[in-house]
C-alpha positions, 0 to 999 in steps of 0.5 A: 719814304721818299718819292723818286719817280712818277710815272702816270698816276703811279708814285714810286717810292724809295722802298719799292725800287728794289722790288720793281727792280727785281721784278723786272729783272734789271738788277743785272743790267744794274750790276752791269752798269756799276762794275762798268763805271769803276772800270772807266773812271780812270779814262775820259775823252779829249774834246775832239772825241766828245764832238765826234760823239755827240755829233753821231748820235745827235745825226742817228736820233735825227735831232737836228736842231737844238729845238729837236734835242731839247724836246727829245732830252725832255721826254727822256728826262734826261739832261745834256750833260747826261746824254753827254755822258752816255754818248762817250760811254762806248768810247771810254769803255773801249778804252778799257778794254785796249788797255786791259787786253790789247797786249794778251790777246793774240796770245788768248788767240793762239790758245783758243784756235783749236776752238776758232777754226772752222770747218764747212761738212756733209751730213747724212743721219739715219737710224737704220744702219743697213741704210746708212752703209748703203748710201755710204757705198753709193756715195764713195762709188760715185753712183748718186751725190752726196747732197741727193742722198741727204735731201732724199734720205737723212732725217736732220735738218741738214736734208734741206741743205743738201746735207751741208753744214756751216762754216762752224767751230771745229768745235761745234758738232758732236764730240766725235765728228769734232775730231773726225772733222779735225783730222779730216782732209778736204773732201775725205769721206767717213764710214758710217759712226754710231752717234748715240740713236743715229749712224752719221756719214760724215764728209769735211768739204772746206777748212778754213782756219781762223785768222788773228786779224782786226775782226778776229782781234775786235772779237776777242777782246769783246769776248775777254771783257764778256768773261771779265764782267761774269767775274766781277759780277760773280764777284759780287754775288759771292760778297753779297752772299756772304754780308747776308750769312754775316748778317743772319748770324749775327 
């Protein structure tokens, strides 16, 4: 066995990392970490960059002056070419991902707009349907506000807000308000839906559609990668499954 690490009076040894790794649920960040660098091993960064970097992080952990760092790097039991390397990490990591999916990501938007517009709605939700088609009434004749109503009568958490609800995914309600929702012009007002225990008044008040632009873009691409890693992580559980029965069997 070998000694690895000490933290206090405490000495870990080689044959307990995986336990404590286990234990302290860290062997996804773990898997995390080495998908990440096979991904980024190809790239790296020019000077300029590296600088750039360096100088930000250096400014936002306010080591100021060599001292500073040479203390902070201590307590850290890090070295400088290690903090190096995890200050550009982020900048080679976003090199990856342009260069995997800039050119399919506008396409990976248009298939998932349907999911990316959005929508800000009235609800009121009650159990008693004579109840619900009264304010329906009241509501459409204009008698008493839609938010008075909710604040007096719905029984969600949409009261406090005056029945107000969003901005949203088109996708986020209920199935069935989705698709009301959806084929709903500003401000058209729905009879009261039977939604499993409740009857809901529904209202859209704003649609607002969901555009390819740099934060529309910048999201995208996070949420590709996101996907990517759950792959190549599910990847390897499957691997690791797999070399286990081998070895069982055997």
């Amino acid at each position: 066995m070998v000694e690895i690490l000490q933290v206090g009076n405490r000495v870990i040894q080689t044959d307990e990392m995986l336990t404590l790794l286990t234990r302290y649920q860290l062997i996804p960040h773990l898997v995390r970490g080495l998908i990440i660098d096979d991904a980024i091993a190809e790239f790296s960064c020019t000077p300029e960059e590296i600088a750039g970097a360096l100088k930000s992080v250096e400014a936002q952990l306010q080591l100021t002056t060599p001292e500073a760092k040479e203390t902070w790097l201590n307590n850290q039991g890090m070295t400088g070419t290690q903090f190096e390397e995890i200050t550009i990490r982020p900048i080679l990591i976003e090199k990856f991902k342009q260069k995997t999916w800039s050119n399919k990501v506008e396409s990976y938007f248009l298939s998932r707009k349907t999911h990316l517009d959005q929508v800000v709605y009235s609800l009121i939700r009650t159990k008693d349907l004579g109840l619900a088609q009264e304010i329906y009434f009241r509501i459409q004749e204009e008698e008493e506000s839609f938010a008075d109503l909710a604040r007096e009568y719905s029984q969600g958490a949409e009261a406090h807000t005056g029945g107000v609800l969003g901005p949203v995914s088109v996708a986020t309600p209920h199935p069935v308000l989705a698709k009301l929702l959806s084929i709903s012009q500003p401000g058209q007002l729905w009879p009261p839906r039977n939604l499993g225990e409740w009857y809901v008044i529904v209202r859209l008040e704003k649609f607002i559609p969901a555009k390819f632009d740099d934060a529309m873009r910048r999201h995208l691409i996070d949420e590709l990668f996101e996907r990517w890693m759950r792959e190549e992580a599910q990847k390897l559980g499957a691997i690791r499954a797999l070399w286990s029965s081998e070895s069982q069997s055997s």
